[in-house]
N, C-alpha and C positions, 0 to 999 in steps of 0.2 A: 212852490209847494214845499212843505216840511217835509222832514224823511222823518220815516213812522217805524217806529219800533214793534217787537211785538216778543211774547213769549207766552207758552202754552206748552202741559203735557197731551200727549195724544197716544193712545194704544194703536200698535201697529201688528199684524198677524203671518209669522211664517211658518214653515215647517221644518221639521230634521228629523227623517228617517221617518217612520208610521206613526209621530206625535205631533201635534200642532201646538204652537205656542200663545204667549201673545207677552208683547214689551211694554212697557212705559217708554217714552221716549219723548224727550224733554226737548222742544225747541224753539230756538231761539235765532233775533239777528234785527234785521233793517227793510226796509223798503225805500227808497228815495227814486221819484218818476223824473227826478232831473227838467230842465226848465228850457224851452224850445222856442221860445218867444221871447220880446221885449229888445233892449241892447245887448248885443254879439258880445260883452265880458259881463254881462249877466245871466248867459246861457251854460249849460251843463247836461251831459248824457246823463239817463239815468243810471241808480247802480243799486247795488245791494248787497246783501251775506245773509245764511242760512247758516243756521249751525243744527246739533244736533247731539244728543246725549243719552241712551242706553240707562234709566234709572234701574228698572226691573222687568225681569224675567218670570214670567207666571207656567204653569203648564197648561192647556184651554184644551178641555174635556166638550162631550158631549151638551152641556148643560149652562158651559162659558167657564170659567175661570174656576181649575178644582180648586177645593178649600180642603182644610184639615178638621181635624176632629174638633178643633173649637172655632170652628166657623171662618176662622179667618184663611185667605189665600195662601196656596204654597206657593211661595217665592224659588226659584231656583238658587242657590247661595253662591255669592261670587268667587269662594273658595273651591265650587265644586270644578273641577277637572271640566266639567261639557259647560260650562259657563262660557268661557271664553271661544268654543264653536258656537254658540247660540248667539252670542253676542255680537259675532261677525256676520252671523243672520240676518238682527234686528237692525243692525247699520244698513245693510242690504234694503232693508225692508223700509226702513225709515227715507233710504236715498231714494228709492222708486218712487213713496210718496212725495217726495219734491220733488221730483223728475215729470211724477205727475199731473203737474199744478194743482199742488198743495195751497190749498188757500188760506193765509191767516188771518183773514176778514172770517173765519166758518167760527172762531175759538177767540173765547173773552181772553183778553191780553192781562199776565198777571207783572206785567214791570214794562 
């Protein structure tokens, strides 16, 4: 069997302090189910890697994702000082979903 690539953004949801957020969080990596059968030097465990990448930080209100006055979302800016606590969040938040059986069969593969 081929080892199957996959990549996809996925929003992922935590909190910090009485606000809730929500990230972008870009992920990527392999699947390979490794081959159990046939001649013993054609066999191989399976293996894999997940990665994973923090694009953006939004702030998730009431109503899903606030926006600004011209309709578009507020981004938290990566210059902002509570960035990089939020950020350590969305990694958190990101790692749980793979921890969880994150499935990349659920997310059309873009590479």
């Amino acid at each position: 069997m081929a080892r199957n690539s996959f990549a996809f953004t996925k929003d992922v949801y935590f909190e910090h302090g009485d606000k809730e957020y929500t990230a972008s969080v870009y992920f990527s990596g392999y699947d390979d189910p490794g081959r159990c059968s046939g001649p013993p030097e054609s066999c191989y465990p399976p293996e894999g890697e997940f990665n994973y990448e923090v694009t953006e930080i939004f702030l998730y209100g009431e109503e899903g994702i606030v926006k600004g006055c011209d309709g578009e979302p507020l981004t938290i800016s990566k210059t902002d000082p509570l960035y990089t606590a939020l950020e350590e969040l969305a990694e958190e938040a990101a790692q749980k979903e793979i921890e969880n059986g994150l499935d990349v069969a659920d997310y059309d593969e873009e590479g």
